[in-house]
C-alpha positions in Angstrom: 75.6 77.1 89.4 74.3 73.6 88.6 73.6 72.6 85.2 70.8 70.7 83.9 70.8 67.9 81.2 69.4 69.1 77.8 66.7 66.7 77.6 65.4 67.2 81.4 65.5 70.7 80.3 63.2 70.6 77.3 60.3 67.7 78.6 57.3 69.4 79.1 55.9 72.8 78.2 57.7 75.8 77.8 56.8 77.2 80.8 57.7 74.0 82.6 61.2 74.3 81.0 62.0 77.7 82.2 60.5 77.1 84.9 63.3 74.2 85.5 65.3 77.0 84.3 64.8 79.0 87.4 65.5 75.9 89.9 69.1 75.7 87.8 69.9 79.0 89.2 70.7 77.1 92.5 68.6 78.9 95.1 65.7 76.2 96.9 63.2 74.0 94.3 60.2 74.9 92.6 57.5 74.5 95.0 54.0 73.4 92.9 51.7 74.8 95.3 51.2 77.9 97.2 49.8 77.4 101.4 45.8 77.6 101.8 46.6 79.9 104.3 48.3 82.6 102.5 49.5 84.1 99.1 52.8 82.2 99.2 54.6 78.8 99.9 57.0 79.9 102.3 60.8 79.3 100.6 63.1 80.8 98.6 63.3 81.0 95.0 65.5 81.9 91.8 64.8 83.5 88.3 67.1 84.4 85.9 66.4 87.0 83.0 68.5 88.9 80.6 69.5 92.5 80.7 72.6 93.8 79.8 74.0 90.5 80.7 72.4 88.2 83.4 70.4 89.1 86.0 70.0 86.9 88.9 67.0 87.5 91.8 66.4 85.6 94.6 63.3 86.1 96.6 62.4 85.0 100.2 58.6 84.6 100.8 56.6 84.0 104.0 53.6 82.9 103.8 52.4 86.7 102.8 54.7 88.4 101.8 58.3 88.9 100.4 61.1 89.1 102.9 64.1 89.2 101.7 65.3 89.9 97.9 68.6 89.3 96.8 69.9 90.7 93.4 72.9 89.3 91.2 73.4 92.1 88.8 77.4 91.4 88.2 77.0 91.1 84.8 75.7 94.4 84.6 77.3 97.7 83.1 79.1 98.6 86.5 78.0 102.3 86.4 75.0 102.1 85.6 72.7 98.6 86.2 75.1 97.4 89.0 74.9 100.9 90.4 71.4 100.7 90.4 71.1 97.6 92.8 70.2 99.1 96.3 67.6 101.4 94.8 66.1 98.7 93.0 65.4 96.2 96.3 64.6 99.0 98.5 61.6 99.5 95.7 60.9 95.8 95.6 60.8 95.5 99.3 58.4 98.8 99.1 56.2 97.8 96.7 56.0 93.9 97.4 55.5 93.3 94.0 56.8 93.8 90.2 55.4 97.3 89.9 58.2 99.0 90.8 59.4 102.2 88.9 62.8 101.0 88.4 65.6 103.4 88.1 66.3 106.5 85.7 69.3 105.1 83.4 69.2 101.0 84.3 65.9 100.6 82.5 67.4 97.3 80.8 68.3 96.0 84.0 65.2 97.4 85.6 63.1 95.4 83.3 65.1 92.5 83.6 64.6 92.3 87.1 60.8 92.7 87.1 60.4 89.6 84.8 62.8 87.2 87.1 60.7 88.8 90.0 57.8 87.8 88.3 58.7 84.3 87.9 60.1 84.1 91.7 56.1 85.2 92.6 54.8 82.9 90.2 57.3 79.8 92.0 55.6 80.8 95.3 52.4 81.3 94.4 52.3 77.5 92.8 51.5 79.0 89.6 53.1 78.4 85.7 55.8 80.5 85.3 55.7 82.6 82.4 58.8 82.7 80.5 59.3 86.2 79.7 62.8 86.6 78.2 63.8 83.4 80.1 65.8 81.7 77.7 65.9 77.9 77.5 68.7 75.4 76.2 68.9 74.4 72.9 68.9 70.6 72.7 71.4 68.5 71.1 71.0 65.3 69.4 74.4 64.8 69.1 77.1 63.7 71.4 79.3 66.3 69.8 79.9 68.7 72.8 80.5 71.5 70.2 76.9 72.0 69.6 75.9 71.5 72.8 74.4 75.3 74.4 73.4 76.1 77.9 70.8 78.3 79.2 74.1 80.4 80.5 75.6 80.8 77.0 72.1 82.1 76.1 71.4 84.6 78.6 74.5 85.8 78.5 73.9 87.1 74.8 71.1 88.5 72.8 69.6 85.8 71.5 65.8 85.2 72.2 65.0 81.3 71.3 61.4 81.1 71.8 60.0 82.2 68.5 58.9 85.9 68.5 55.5 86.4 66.7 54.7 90.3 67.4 56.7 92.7 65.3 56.9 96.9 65.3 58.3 96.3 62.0 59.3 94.3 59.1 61.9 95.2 56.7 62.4 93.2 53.4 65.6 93.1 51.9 68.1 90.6 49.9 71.4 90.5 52.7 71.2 91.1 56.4 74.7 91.4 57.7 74.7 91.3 61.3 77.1 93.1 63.0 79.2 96.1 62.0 83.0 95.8 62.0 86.0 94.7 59.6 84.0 91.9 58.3 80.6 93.3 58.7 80.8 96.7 56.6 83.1 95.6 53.8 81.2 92.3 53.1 77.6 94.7 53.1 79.5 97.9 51.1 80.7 95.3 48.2 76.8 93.2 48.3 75.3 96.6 48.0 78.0 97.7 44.9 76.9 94.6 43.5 73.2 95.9 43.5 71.7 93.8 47.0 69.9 95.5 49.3 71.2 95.2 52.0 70.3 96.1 56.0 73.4 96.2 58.3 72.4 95.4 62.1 74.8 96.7 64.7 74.6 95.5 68.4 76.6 99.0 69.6 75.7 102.6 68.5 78.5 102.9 66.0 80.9 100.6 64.2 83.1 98.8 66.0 86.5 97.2 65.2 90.3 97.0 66.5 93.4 96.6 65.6 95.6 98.6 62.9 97.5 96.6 60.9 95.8 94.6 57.8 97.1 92.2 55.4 96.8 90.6 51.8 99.5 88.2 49.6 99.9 89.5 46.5 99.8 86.9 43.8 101.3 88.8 40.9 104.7 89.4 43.3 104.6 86.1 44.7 106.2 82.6 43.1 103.9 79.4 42.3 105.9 77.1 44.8 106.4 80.7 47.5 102.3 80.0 47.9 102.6 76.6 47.9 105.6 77.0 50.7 103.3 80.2 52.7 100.4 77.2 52.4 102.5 74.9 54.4 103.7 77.4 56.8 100.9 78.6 57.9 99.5 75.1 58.3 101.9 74.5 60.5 102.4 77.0 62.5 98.1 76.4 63.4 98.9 72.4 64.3 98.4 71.6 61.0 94.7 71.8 62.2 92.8 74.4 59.9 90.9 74.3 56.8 93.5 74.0 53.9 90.4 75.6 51.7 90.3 78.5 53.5 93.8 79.8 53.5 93.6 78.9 49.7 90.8 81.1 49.5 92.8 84.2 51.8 95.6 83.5 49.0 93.1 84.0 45.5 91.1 86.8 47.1 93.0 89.0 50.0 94.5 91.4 47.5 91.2 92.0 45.8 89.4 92.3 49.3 92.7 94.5 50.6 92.4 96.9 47.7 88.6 97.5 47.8 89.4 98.6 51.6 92.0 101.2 50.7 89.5 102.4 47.5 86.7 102.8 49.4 89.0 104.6 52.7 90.6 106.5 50.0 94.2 105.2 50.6 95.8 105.0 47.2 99.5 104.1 45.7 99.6 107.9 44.6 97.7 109.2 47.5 98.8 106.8 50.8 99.1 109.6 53.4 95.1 110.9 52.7 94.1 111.7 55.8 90.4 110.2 56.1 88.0 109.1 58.6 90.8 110.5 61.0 93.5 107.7 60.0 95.9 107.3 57.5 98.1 104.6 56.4 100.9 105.3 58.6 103.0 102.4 58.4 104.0 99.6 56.4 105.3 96.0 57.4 104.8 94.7 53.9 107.4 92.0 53.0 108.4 89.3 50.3 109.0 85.9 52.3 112.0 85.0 50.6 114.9 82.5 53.1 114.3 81.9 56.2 111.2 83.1 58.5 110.3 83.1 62.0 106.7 83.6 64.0 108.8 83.8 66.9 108.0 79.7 67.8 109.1 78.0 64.5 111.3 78.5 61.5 110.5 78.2 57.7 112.9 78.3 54.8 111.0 79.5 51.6 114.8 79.4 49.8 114.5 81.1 46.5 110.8 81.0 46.6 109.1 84.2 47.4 105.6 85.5 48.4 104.9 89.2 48.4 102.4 90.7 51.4 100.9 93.9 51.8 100.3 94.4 55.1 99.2 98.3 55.6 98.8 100.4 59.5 96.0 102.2 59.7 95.8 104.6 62.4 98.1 106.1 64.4 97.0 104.9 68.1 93.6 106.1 69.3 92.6 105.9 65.4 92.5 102.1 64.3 90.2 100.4 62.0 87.2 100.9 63.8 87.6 104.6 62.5 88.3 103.2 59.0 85.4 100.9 58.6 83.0 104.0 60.5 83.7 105.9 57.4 83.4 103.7 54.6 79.9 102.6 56.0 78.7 106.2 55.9 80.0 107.5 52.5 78.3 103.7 51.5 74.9 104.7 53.3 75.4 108.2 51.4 76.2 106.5 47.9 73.7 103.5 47.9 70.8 105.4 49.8 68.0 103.0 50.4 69.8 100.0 49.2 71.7 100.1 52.0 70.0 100.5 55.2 71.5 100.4 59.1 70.2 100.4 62.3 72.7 100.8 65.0 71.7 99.9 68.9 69.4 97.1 67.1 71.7 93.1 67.7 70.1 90.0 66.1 68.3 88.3 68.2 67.1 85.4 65.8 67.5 83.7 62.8 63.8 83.0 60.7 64.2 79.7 58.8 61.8 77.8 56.3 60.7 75.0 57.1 63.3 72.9 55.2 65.8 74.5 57.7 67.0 77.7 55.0 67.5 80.9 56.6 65.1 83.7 54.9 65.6 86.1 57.5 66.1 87.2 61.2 64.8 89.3 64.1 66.3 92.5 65.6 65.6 94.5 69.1 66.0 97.9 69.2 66.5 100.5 71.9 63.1 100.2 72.7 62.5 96.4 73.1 60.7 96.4 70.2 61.5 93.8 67.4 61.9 94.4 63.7 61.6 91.1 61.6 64.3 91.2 58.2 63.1 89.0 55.5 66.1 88.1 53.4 67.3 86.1 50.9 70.6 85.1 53.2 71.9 86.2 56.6 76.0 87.1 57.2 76.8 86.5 61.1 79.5 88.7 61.5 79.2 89.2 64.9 82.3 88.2 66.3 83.5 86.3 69.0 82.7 85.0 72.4 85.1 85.9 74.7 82.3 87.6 76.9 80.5 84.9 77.2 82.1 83.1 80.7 80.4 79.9 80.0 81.3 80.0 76.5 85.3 80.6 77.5 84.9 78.1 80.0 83.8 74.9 77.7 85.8 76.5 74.4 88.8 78.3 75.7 89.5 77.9 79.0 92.8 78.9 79.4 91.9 82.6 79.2 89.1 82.5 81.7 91.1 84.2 84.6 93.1 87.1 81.8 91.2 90.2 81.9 89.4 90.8 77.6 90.4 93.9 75.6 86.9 94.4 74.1 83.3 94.1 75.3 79.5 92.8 74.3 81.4 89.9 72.4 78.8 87.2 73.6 78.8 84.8 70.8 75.3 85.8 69.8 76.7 84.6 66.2 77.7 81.3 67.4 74.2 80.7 69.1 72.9 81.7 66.5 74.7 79.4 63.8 74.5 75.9 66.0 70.8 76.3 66.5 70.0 76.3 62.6 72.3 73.2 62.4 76.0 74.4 62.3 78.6 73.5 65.0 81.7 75.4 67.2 85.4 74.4 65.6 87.4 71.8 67.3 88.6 73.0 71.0 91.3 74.4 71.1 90.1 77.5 70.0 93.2 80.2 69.1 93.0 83.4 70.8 94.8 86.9 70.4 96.8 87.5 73.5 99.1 90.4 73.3 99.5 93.9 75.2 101.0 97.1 72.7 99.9 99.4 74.8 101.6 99.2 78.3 104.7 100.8 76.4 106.7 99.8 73.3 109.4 96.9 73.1 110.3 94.6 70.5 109.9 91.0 71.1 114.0 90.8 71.1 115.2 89.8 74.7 118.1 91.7 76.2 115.7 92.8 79.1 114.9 91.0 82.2 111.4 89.6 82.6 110.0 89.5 86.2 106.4 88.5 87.8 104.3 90.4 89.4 106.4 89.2 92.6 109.4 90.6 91.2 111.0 86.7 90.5 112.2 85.7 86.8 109.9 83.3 85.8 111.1 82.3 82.2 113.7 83.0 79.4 113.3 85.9 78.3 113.6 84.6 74.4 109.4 84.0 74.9 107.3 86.1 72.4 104.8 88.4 74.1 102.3 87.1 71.6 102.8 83.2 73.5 104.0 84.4 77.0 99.9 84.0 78.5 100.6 80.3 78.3 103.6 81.0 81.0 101.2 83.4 82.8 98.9 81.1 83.5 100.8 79.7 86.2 102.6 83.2 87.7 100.8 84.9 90.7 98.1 87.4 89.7 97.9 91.3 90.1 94.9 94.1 90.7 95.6 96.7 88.9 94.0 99.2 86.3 91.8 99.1 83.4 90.6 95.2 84.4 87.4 93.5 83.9 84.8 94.4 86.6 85.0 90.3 87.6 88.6 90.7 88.6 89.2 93.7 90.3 88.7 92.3 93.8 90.6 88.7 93.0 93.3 90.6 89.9 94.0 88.8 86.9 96.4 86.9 85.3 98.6 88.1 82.3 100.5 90.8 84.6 104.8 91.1 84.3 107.2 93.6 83.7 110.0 93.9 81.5 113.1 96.2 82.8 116.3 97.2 80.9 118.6 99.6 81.6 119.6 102.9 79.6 122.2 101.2 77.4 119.7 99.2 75.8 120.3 101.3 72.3 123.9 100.3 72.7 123.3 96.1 72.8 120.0 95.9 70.9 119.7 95.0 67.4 116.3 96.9 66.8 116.1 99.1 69.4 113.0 101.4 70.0 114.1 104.8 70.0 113.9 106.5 73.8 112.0 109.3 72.2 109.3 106.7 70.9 109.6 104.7 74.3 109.2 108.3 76.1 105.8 108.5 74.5 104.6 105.9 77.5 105.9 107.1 80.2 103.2 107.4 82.8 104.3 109.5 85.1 106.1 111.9 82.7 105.1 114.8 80.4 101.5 113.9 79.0 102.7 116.3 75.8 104.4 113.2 74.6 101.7 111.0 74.8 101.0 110.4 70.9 99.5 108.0 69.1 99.2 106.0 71.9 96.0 105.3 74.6 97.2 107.2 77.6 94.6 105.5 80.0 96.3 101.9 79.3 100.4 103.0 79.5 102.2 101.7 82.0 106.3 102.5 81.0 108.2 104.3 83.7 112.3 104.9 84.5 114.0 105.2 87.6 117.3 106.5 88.9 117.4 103.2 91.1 116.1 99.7 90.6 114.7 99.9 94.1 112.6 103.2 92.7 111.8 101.4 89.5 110.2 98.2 91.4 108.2 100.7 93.7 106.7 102.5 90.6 106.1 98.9 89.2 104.4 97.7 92.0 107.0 95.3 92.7 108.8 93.8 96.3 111.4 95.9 96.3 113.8 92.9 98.5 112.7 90.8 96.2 113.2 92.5 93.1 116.7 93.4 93.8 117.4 90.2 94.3 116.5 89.0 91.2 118.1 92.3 89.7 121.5 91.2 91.5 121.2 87.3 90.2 120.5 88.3 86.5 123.5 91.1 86.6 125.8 87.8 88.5 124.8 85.1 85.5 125.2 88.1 82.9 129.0 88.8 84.3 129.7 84.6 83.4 128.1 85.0 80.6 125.9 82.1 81.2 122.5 81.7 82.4 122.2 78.8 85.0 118.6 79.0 86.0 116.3 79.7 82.7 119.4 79.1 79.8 118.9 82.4 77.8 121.2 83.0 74.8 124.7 84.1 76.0 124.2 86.5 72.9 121.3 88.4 75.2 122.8 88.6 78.8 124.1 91.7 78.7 124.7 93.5 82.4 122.3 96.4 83.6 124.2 99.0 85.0 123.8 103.1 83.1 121.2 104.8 84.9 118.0 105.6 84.4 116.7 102.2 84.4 113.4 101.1 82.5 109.8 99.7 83.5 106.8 98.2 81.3 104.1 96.5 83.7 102.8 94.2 80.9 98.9 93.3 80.9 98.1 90.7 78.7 94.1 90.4 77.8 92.6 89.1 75.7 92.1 91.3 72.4 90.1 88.2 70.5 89.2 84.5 70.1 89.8 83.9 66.4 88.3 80.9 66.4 84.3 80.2 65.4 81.9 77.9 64.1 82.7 76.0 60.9 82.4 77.3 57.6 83.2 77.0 54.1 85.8 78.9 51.6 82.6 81.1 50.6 82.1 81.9 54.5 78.6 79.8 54.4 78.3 78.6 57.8 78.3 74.4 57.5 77.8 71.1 59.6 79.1 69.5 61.7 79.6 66.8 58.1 80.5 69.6 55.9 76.6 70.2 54.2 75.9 74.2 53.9 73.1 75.5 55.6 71.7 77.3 53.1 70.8 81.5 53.7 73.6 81.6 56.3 77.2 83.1 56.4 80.2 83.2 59.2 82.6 85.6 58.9 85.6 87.6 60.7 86.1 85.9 63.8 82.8 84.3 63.7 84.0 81.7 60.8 86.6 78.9 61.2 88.3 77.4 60.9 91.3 79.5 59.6 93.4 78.8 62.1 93.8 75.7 64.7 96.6 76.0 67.2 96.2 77.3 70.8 97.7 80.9 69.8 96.7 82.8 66.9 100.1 82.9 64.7 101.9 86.6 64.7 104.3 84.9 61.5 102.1 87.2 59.4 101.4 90.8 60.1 97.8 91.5 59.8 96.8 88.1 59.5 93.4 88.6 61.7 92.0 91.8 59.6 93.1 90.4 56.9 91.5 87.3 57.3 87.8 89.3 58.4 88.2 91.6 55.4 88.6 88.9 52.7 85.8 86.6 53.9 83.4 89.6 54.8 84.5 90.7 51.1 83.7 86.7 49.8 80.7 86.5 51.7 79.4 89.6 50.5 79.9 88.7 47.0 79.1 85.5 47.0 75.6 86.3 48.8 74.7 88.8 46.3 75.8 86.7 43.4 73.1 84.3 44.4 70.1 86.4 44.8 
């Protein structure tokens, strides 16, 4: 797909520039007049209009009528507007024409392919092409590629750029916080405490968020110079390339953010085990940094300093914080009534602005295609990321294009959103969470053997799980389960397996108990299959290492051989080809033997546009936009390196609770 230059794009009318638009699809040019001697100019043509994602159709015309109609519905929900295709050209073909009756179900991607037909007609019959929910580029002044949008980025999310003038509804209010998740609901519960009214607009039909584990630094338990040493740290550890003001800001307000969580869930000191909202705080990894710390890639010595953390598990496994944050937003909508209004199924679509460029509102589209205009004192984008946006990925974070994503409908609608009133994406590269806990469970200590997905050790084992995708980039590829619809013919990166042997309790120094580990076993007694998703394990054992590889999916020759190699360079103590720790090589040989086919996705890109230590979204030269908030993953930037840092525990949630908490505060403060 070709891509136009942004001014090219935007001469001319708006119907000219979508029109452009439709040629930048890549299917035949824009032909400006139709034949005198019938309806069309014989060619084909290309539209593109938004549904679920994008939807591409390509018409053939003769000189009376359409011939052929191709439809790229890809980005489609697979069971329902890509299963819809055939149905929908045999009607097109029937009907020659955009009155079609679409299919029961796919209405979205019905409708979305009616508007890019109607544009392909338009092309042949010479006539302006109306732009429907064509979305154009937005232009940049600036040779600073991080502002720089395509029409791609844009139809891949919900944004609608030309200006929307016909409303079913206006709502006034003081806050809008768009989206609904760890940021979302905590920074609109504490602005409507604070006596804002506040409307909470939620792409999906309920509150979404993942992850279990959240995290705060307690100040009272913590020394002056332990901060000062954690500040460092975790400056380094992110390339010393983040926003000193912003961890400064986590450090004076995460306990306070932290706590209202655990108030408003319930979860007390003298009542931790409540069970509410389904979850419970059922672990702890809090800590005092005190000596010498690891994040698995550097080391830091705090000596006698100390800093205390509070880093809380909510769940068990299906439960996680998406259940938490679902309940705290109800019992809010219960306590604050009116003041607190949402409307789920309804994303923001655009931001209103006055005419000095302050944001006094936005626009929402519900179910029913209809828009509801929010007048507001101040918007909060907590929308979260972009890594379902493929353009996006491509131009900000590359490196994960080909790994299959944990989560879906995360299209940087927030980022659009925040660059065309004036703000700007965070320096490339952008860090991203890349992990898998839940193949099967194993600690990130390396007395196994790791093999590729061709059964060939491929690195030291000594590698982190949270940095091995920068390894997987260059191993072979797998299809298997549970992958993104874009992959499953070509697989995806991020696939391996680690395999031990049944004396792993004997040589490991914090071994996961076989009655845990039993818990993944695929193949095994689904009784045991708690607190875990049993769709995405992936464990097995084996009586043989030929069995295990079969069960893994593995060459069994090869596999063995590399088995056999590993055992040889164990024996001498010394390994020749990747130079693991002589402490680690410890021989397989007691029966049965252990499997974990790894899949590393993509959980999140924590990485957004830029944004002060109040969460209001700023320029590219550090001057707020006034009316507008980042927050969660959506404001950066926190971190800096490639990979988000795992030397904290909870660092992510913790981060999206404290600004949504900030941001939330701080907008109603300023009413």
């Amino acid at each position: 797909m070709s891509e136009l230059s942004r001014r090219d794009f935007l001469k001319g009318s708006l119907a000219g520039a979508a029109a452009i638009a439709m040629a930048g699809v890549g299917l035949g040019s824009v032909n400006t007049k139709a034949s005198a001697e019938g309806l069309y100019t014989p060619g084909t043509y290309s539209a593109i209009a938004d549904g679920m994602g994008t939807v591409i159709v390509t018409a053939t015309f003769d000189e009376n009528s359409i011939v052929d109609v191709v439809l790229d519905v890809s980005g489609e929900t697979p069971s329902i507007g890509q299963a819809a295709k055939d149905a929908l050209v045999e009607q097109i073909m029937s009907a020659q024409s955009t009155e079609i009756d679409g299919v029961s179900g796919a209405s979205i991607t019905s409708t979305a392919v009616r508007t890019a037909l109607k544009n392909c007609i338009a092309q042949a019959k010479g006539e302006a092409v109306d732009s429907g929910n064509v979305k154009p580029m937005v232009e940049s002044t600036s040779a600073f590629i991080l502002k720089d949008i395509t029409a791609d980025d844009i139809n891949a999310s919900t944004v609608v750029l030309e200006p929307i003038t016909d409303f079913a509804q206006e709502v006034d209010v003081d806050i809008v916080v768009a989206g609904a998740g760890a940021s979302g609901v905590i920074a609109a519960v504490k602005a409507a405490e604070m006596g804002a009214r506040v409307a909470v607009l939620q792409k999906e039909a309920v509150a979404v968020s993942q992850g279990n584990c959240s995290s705060a630094i307690i100040k009272s338990g913590s020394t002056e110079g332990g901060l000062k040493k954690w500040l460092t740290f975790a400056t380094a550890v992110n390339c010393w390339r983040n926003n000193r003001k912003l961890l400064e800001a986590y450090i004076d307000r995460s306990e306070e953010a932290l706590r209202f969580v655990c108030e408003k869930s319930g979860v007390t000191e003298e009542n931790e085990w409540v069970n509410k909202y389904g979850v419970t705080k059922y672990q702890d990894t809090s800590a005092v940094y005190t000596g010498v710390w690891h994040d698995g890639t550097q080391s830091y010595d705090f000596g006698d300093e100390k800093v205390e953390v509070f880093a809380p598990w909510f769940g068990p496994k299906p439960g996680n914080y998406g259940s938490l944050v679902s309940g705290i937003l109800k019992d809010a909508q219960e306590e604050y009534g009116d003041k607190l209004q949402v409307f789920f199924s309804t994303p923001i679509v655009q931001l209103v602005k006055d005419t000095d460029g302050t944001v006094i509102g936005c626009v929402g589209k519900d179910l029913d295609g209809n828009y509801i205009k929010f007048n507001a004192k101040s918007v909060i984008l907590a929308t979260g990321a972009y890594e379902n946006n493929a353009t996006m990925v491509r131009r900000f974070c590359p490196d994960i294009e080909k790994f299959d994503k944990k989560v879906v409908h995360r299209t940087g609608d927030g980022n659009i959103l925040a660059i065309e009133a004036g703000g700007c994406m965070e320096p490339v590269a952008h860090s991203r969470v890349m992990h898998d806990f839940d193949a099967g469970l194993m600690w990130d200590e390396p007395p196994y053997l790791i093999v590729n997905m061709n059964g060939e050790r491929f690195v030291s084992e000594e590698v982190d799980m949270a940095y091995i995708s920068n390894v997987l980039r260059w191993q072979p590829g797998y299809v298997g389960e549970n992958m993104d619809p874009e992959h499953q013919e070509s697989g995806s990166l991020g696939w391996y397996c680690q395999i031990y042997d049944n004396d792993y309790m004997d040589y490991a120094t914090g071994p996961v108990p076989d009655f845990v580990m039993a818990r993944y076993l695929k193949e095994e007694d689904p009784s045991l299959h708690v607190s875990v998703f049993p769709e995405l394990i992936d464990t097995f054992r084996a009586d043989t290492i030929e069995e295990l590889a079969e069960k893994l999916g593995l060459p069994v020759e090869k596999t063995v051989e590399t088995f056999n190699r590993y055992n040889e360079m164990c024996e001498k103590g010394e390994d020749l080809d990747f130079g693991k720790p002589a402490k680690y090589l410890h021989k397989f040989g007691t029966a049965p033997f252990w499997g974990i086919r790894r899949h590393i996705r993509c959980s999140s890109i924590t990485a957004g546009v830029l944004s002060d230590e109040y969460g209001r979204v700023t320029t590219e030269d550090g001057e707020v936009i006034k009316g507008l908030y980042a927050v969660g993953n959506l404001g950066g930037q926190f971190y800096g390196a490639p990979d988000y840092p795992f030397f904290h525990p909870g660092l992510s949630l913790g981060h999206a609770v404290t600004f949504g908490f900030i941001a939330g505060e701080h907008a109603a403060q300023n009413l």
